[in-house]
N, C-alpha and C positions, 0 to 999 in steps of 0.2 A: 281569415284576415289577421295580419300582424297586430300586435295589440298596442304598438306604441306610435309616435310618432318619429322617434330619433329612429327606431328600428327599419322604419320603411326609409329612411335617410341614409342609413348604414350600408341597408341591402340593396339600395341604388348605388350608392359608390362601389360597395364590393363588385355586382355584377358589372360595371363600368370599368373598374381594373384589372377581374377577374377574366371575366366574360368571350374575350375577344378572343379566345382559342374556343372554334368553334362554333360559335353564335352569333346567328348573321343581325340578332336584335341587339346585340350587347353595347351596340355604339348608341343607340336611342334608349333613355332612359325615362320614367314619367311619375310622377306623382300625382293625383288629380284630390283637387278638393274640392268634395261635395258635400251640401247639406242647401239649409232656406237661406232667407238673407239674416243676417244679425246672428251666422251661429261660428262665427269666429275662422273663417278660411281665408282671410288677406291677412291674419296675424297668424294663422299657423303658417302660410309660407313663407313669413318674416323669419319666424324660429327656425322651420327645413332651413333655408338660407343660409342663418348663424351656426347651424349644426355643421352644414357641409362645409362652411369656412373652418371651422374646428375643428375638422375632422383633419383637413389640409396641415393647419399647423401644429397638433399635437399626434397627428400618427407616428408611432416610436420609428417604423421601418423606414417610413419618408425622413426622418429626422438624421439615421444612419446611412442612408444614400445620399444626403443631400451632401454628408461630409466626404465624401468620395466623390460626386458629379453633382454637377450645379448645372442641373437639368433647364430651370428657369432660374434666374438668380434670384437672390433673395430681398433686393430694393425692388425690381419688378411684381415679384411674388406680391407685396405688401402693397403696390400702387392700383394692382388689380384686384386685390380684398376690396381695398377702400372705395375703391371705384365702382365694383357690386353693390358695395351695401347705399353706396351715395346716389346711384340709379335706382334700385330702388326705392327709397325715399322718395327721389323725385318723380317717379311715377306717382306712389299714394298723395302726393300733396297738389299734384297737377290733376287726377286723375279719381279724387276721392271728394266723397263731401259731408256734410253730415245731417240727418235725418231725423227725426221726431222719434225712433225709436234705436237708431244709431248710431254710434260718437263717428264712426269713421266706416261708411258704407261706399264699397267699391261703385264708381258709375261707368267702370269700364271692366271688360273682360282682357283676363292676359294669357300670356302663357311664358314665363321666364326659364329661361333656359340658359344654367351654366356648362358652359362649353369647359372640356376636357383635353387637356392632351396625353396621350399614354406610352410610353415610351418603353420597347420591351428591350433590356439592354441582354449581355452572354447569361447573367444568370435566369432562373427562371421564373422568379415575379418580376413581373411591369411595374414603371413607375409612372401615377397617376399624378399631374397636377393640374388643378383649377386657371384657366388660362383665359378667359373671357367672360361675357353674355350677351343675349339677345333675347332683344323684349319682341315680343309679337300682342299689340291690342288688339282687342278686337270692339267694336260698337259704343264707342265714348257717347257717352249720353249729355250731350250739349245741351239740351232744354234744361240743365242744373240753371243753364244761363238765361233767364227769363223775368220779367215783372209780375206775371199773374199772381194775385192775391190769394188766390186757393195756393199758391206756391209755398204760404207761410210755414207748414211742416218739414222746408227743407235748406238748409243750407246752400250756398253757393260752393265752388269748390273750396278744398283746402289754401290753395294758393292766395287767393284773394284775402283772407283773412293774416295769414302769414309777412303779407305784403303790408299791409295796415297797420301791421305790428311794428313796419322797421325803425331803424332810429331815424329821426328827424334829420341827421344831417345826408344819410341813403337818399330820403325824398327827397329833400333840397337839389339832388343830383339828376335825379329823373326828371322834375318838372319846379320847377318855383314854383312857391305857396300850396302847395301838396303836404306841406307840415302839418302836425296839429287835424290830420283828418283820421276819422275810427269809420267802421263799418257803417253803422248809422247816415253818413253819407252820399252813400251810393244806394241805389234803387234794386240793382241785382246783391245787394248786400245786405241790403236792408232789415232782412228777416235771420239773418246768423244768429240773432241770441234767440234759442229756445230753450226750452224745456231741460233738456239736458247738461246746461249748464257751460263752463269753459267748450272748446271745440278740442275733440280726442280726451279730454281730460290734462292738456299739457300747458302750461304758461305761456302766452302768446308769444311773449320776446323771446323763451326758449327754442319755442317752435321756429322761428325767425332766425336765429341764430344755426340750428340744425339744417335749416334751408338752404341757407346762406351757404355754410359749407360745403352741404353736397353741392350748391354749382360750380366751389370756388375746382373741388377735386373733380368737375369732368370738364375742366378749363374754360368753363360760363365765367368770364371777370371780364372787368374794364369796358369798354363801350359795348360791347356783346351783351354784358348783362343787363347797360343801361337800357338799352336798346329793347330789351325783355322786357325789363315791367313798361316802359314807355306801351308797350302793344298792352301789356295787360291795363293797365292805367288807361287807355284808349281802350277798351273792353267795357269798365267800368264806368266811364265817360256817358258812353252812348246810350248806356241805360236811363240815364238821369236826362234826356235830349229830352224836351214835352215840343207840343205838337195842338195845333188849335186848326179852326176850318178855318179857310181864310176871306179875306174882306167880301170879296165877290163871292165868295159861295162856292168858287169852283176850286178844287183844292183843297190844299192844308199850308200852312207856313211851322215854323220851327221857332217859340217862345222861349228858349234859354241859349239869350245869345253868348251868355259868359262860356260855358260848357263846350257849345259849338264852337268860337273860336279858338279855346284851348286843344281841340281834337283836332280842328283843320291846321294848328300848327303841330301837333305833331306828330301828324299826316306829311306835312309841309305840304300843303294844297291851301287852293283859294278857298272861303269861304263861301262865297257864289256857287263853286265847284260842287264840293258837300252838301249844302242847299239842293242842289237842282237834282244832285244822287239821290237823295235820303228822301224827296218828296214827287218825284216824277219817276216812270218806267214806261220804255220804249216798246212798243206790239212791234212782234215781227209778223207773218202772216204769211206760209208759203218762203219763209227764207229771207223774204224782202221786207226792208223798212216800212212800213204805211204812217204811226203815228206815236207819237207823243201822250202819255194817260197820265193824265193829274189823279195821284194819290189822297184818299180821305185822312183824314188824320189817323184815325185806325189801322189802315193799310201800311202808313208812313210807318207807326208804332212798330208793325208787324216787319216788317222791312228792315228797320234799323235794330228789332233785336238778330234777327235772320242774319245779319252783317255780324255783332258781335258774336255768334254763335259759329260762322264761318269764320271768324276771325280766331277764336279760341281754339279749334278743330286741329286749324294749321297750324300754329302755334306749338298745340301738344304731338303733332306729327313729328315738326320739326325737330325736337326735344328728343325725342325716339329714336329717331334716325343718328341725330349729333352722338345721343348716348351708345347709340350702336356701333356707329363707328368708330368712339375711343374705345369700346369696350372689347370688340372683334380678337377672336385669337388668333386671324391671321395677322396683328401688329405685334404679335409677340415672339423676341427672339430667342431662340432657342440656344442652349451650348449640348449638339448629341450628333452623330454619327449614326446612332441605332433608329432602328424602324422607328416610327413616330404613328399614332393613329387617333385621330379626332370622335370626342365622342359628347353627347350631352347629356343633363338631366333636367328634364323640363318638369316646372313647379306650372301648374295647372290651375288659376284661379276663375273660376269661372262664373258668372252668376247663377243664384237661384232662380228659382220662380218668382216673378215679381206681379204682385196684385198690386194696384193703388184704384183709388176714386174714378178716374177715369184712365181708361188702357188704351194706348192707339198704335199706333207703325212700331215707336220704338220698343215697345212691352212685347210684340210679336217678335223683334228680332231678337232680345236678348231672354226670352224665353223660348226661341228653338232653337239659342243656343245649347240653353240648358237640357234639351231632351235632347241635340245628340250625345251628348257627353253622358243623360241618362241610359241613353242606349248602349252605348260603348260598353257603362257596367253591368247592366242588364246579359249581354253577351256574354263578356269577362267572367261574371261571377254562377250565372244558371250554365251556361254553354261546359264552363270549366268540370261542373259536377258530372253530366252528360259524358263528355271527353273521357273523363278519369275512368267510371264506368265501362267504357267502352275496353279503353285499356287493358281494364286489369279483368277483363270478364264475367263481369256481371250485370243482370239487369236489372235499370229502376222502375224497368213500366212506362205507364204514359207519364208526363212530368208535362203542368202545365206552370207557367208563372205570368203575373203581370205584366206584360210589357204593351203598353199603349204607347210607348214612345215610338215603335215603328208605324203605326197607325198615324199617328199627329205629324211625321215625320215626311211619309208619301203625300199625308193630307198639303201638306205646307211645301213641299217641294215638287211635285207633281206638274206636268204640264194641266193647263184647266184647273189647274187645284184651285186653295183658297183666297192665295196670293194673288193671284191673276185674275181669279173673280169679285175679290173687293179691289182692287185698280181698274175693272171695266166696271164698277160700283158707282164709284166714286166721282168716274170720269164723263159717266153719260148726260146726256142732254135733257133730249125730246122723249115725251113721254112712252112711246112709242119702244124708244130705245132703251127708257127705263124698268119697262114690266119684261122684256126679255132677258134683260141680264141679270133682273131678280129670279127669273124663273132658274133661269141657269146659277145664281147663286142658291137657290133654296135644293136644285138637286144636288150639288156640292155638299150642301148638307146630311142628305138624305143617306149620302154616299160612305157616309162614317160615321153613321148615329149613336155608335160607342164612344165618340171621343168629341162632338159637336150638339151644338144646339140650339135654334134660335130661341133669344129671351122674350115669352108672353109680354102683351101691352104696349111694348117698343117697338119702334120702327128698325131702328140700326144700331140693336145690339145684339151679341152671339157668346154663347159661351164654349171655350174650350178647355177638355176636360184632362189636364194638364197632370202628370204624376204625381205630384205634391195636392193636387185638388184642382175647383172649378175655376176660371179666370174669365171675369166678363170683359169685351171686349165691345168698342162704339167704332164702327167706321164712318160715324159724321163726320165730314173732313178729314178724314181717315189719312190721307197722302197729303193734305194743302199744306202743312208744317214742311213738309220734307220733300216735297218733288219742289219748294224757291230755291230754282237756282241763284247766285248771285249775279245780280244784274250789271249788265256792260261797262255802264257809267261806275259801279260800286269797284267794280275789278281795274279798269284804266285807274282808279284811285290808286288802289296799291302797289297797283304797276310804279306809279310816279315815284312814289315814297322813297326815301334816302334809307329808310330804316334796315337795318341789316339779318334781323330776321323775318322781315317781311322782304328779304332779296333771297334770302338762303332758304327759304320754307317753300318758296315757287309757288304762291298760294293760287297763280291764275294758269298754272302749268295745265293745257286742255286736254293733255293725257291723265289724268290726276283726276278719280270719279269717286275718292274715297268719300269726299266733304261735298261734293257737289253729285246730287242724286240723278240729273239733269246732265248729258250728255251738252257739250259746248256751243253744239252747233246745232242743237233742237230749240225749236220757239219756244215761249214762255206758254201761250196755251195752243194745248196737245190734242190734234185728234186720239181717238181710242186706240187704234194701233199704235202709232207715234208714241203716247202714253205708256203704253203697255209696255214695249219693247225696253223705253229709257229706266221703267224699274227696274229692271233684271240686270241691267248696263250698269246701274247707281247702286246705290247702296244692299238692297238686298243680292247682287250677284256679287258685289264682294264680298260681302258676309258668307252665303252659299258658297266662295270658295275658300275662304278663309279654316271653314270648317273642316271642310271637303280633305283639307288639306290636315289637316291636324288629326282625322281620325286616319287617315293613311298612314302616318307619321306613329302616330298608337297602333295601329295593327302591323304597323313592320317592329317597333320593339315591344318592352314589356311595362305596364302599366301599373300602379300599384293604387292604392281606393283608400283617403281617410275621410271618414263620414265625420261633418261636424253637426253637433247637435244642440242645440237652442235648451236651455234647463226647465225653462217657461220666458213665457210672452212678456212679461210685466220688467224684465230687465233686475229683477229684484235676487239680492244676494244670497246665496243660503236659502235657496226656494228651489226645490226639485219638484217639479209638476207629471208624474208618471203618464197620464193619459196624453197631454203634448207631446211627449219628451218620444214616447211608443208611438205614436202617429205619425212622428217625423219618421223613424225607420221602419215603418210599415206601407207607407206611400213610395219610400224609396226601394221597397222590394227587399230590404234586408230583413227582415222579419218572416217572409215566407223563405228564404234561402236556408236560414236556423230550421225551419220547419223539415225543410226538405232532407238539408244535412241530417236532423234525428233519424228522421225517418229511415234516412238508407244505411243506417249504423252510426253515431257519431265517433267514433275514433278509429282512426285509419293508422297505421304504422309497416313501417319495411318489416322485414322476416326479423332482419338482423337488430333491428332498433326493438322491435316485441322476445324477443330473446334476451339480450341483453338487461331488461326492465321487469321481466317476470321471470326468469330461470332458479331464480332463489326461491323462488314460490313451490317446487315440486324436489323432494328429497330423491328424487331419482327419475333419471334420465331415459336414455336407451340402451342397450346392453349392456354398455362399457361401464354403467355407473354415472355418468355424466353429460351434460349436455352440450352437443358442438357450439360455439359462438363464431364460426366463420366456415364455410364451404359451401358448395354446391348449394342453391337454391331448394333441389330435390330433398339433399340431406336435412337441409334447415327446417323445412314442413315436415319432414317426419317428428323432427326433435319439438315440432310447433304442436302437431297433434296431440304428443304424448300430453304438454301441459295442458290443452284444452281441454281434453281427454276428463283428466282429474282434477282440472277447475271448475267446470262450466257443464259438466256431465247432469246434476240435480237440475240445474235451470233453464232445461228443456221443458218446450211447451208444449203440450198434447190440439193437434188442430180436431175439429169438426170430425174429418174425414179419418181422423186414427192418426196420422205421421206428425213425427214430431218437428216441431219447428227450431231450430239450433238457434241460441243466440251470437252466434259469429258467424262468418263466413271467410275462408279463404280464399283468395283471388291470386293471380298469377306472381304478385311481388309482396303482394301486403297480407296483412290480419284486417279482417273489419270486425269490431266486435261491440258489445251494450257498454262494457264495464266502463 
């Protein structure tokens, strides 16, 4: 593996400008970053990102072509840097939060991809220039947005904090009497100051001010933006809504009337309206209306953060989308005549393995994120050695390596699998029906005893034995978080609303199953089939294609691996922790890879590149007196022997059986040798 980071930056844009004579991968480019959480891969693709805009405007060659054809102009050229780097920002700040052991931990996976266009004009290098991008998330983790008091190790997103920051006369615009309010305020805010100090490490009103820019550059200004925080502002709102049982007993009513009426106006909805949403839910039963269910206060609680949770969802979708389409290379016009050819480089952020306190739905989906991507390298990196082998004519033997990521893989995606066995879990009744789908989940187990296990003394915990190590997992209400859909009454709300990113995000669009896990037109509660079917519809069958599609996408081009590595746990500077630091790349397979590589000779070189580097090493050649540096393959390994010959002749090894064991080996293109 390359040893730098700009290097794997370099060798994507080269094979991107390069590439297209001949190589049907050369238009898909990829960088992936791997390691645990807190080991610095949403700030290495920050730098890829800055490198590959640098590379754009100090290439000497682009610099001398652009004086002869103005391929992209050059106020475009600068509108669409600015516009990259302004998108992403507003990803991390919408899309990051911060954490008890991280200033700025991603709570979404991505995949950034800037788009290319390459333009082969009569001579014969192409001209490459940076022409777009396009964000693809993957699994935003909304429960950032929550009250629970075990929550206090974590931040809300970056945005909210940002917003809090702004100058008094911003809030004055968004709502009256919004002035004068800090984090401390709000209930999903509440817990921002920890441990760690500032948020990112950056001055609020700076961060506020960088904000601010990036929307002003992807044309977010004037009622559009007002209209933004107003939805986040109503986010915020509904956290701080309390909720008491009510008079009669039956029910709940809603004790912060200030709060309520500020959100139902900028909703612009009745008060009554929002009342009767936020504290009743309609059974359907068979399709058909039956009744009316007075919500507990608790339920009510659960509901109205469910709402701000679908509300934020949408929100950052819409965000996504907006930035995608100013971003798009198909808005950019071009001044060329010559072939023209689209290509990208996707910066690959993805999460690691994530352990917390308690693990449920969404810890399953953003950890088999992370093991296909572990697979992807698993293949890329063992499969490659195998390959090369085969190639060049020699064998390694058996070769075994870690890979439980295909294991966890079939486990999790399988028909009957895991998935489907904690949803008929979950979902059952009558006791009857409970000890058969236990059975049936305990052979699930039994099924993959390398990579599963149920946890002694518990009832409903499991653990999975994840590459990075063991993850326990509780399907106590495993799905009840994430199979509420958003209720009728809640959606006719935002239907009404004048707000303009609550008309352009389509948040009740009933094609739209990213945010609503829950199929439109399935009841609220679900027989088992019923049930079943609407997981795979909602959220885990998007995810399941999201992936699907992203390693197709890697296996048609070429992929490149930077491992980030954590120094130690403790966040302390100037602390190299060896036995951490070696278990992080020993979990991830790169420490038996090193292993294997020694083993089968560590240095590999062409005929011509081992001539050139050692030929000075032997005072004579072959007859001539001299050594060829370029011909025939045939001639080059005669001219190869001679030196191995009278380099490497003493450091033969005598085996067991009498025959000596050579320290090299020639293969059909290469040297492989100890030295």
């Amino acid at each position: 593996m390359s040893p730098h980071l700009y290097e794997m930056s370099s060798m994507s844009y080269k094979n991107t400008m390069l590439g297209h004579h001949g190589n049907s991968g050369a238009n898909k480019q990829f960088i992936c970053m791997l390691g645990e959480p807190c080991s610095g891969k949403s700030y290495n693709v920050k730098v890829s990102i800055d490198h590959l805009i640098d590379i754009s405007n100090h290439s000497d060659r682009l610099k001398q072509m652009r004086k002869t054809s103005q391929f992209i102009k050059s106020e475009t050229r600068a509108q669409i840097q600015e516009r990259i780097k302004a998108a992403y920002h507003l990803v991390e700040v919408f899309g990051h939060a911060q954490t008890a052991t991280n200033r700025n931990s991603s709570r979404v996976g991505k995949v950034i991809k800037l788009q290319y266009m390459v333009r082969f004009p009569k001579n014969p290098l192409p001209l490459c220039e940076l022409a777009g991008l396009h964000i693809e998330p993957f699994c935003l983790d909304s429960t950032s947005i929550r009250r629970n008091v075990s929550f206090k190790e974590s931040r809300s997103f970056h945005i909210f904090n940002d917003f809090l920051a702004a100058p008094n006369d911003f809030k004055a615009q968004v709502f009256r009497g919004f002035e004068n309010i800090d984090t401390s305020t709000f209930v999903f805010t509440a817990f921002n100051e920890i441990s760690l100090g500032s948020c990112r490490g950056v001055d609020p009103t700076e961060r506020w001010k960088s904000t601010y820019d990036a929307l002003i550059a992807m044309e977010i200004h004037g009622a559009i933006m007002i209209d933004l925080f107003r939805t986040l502002y109503c986010v915020l709102l509904l956290g701080n809504l309390t909720f008491s049982e009510s008079i009669d007993g039956c029910g709940s009513m809603i004790t912060s009337l200030e709060e309520l009426a500020t959100i139902a106006e900028l909703l612009n909805i009745e008060a009554t309206t929002l009342i009767k949403a936020l504290t009743t839910k309609r059974i359907k039963v068979n399709g058909k209306e039956a009744k009316t269910l007075q919500l507990s206060s608790s339920g009510a609680k659960d509901l109205t953060e469910i709402f701000a949770q679908h509300i934020y969802m949408n929100v950052f979708e819409w965000l996504v989308k907006r930035m995608n389409g100013m971003n798009n290379e198909s808005t950019v016009k071009v001044n060329a005549t010559d072939k023209i050819a689209s290509s990208f480089i996707g910066l690959i952020d993805m999460f690691g393995v994530e352990s917390k306190s308690v693990n449920g739905f969404h810890q399953i989906c953003i950890n088999h994120a992370s093991e296909v991507v572990q697979n992807k390298f698993n293949a890329d990196v063992f499969e490659s050695i195998i390959r090369e082998s085969n190639e060049e004519g020699f064998s390694l033997g058996e070769i075994a390596y870690p890979d439980t990521s295909s294991s966890i893989l079939e486990m999790f995606e399988s028909t009957g699998g895991l998935i489907e066995q904690l949803d008929l879990l979950t979902s059952s009744n009558c006791s009857k029906e409970i000890d058969q789908v236990t059975y049936s989940f305990q052979m699930t187990i039994e099924k993959y005893p390398k990579v599963i296990r149920k946890v002694i003394h518990t009832e409903d915990e499991f653990v999975v034995e994840h590459f990075t190590g063991p993850v326990a997992y509780s399907y106590k209400n495993f799905f009840s978080r994430n199979m509420n859909k958003l209720s009728d009454d809640l959606a006719s709300i935002l239907n009404l609303s004048t707000n303009k990113v609550f008309l352009e995000s389509s948040m009740i669009n009933k094609s739209d199953i990213s945010s609503n896990l829950l199929s439109n037109d399935s009841p609220p509660f679900l027989s088992r089939k019923c049930r079943n079917t609407s997981v795979f519809r909602g959220r885990w069958f998007k995810i399941q294609e999201q992936l699907k599609r992203l390693r197709c996408e890697m296996d048609e081009g070429t992929t490149r691996y930077i491992y980030c590595v954590n120094p130690n746990r403790y966040r302390k500077p100037d602390y190299f922790d060896l036995r951490y630091s070696s278990n992080q790349l020993k979990s991830a397979g790169i420490e038996t890879a090193c292993y294997l590589g020694r083993q089968v000779f560590p240095d590999r070189l062409l005929f011509p590149e081992f001539l050139d580097r050692f030929h000075l090493l032997v005072l004579r050649g072959r007859n001539e007196g001299r050594l060829m540096m370029h011909g025939k393959e045939s001639e080059l390994r005669k001219d190869i022997e001679v030196i191995l010959n009278n380099m490497l002749k003493d450091l033969e090894v005598v085996r067991s059986d009498g025959s000596a064991a050579l320290s090299y080996s020639l293969t059909n293109r290469k040297v492989i040798h100890t030295l």
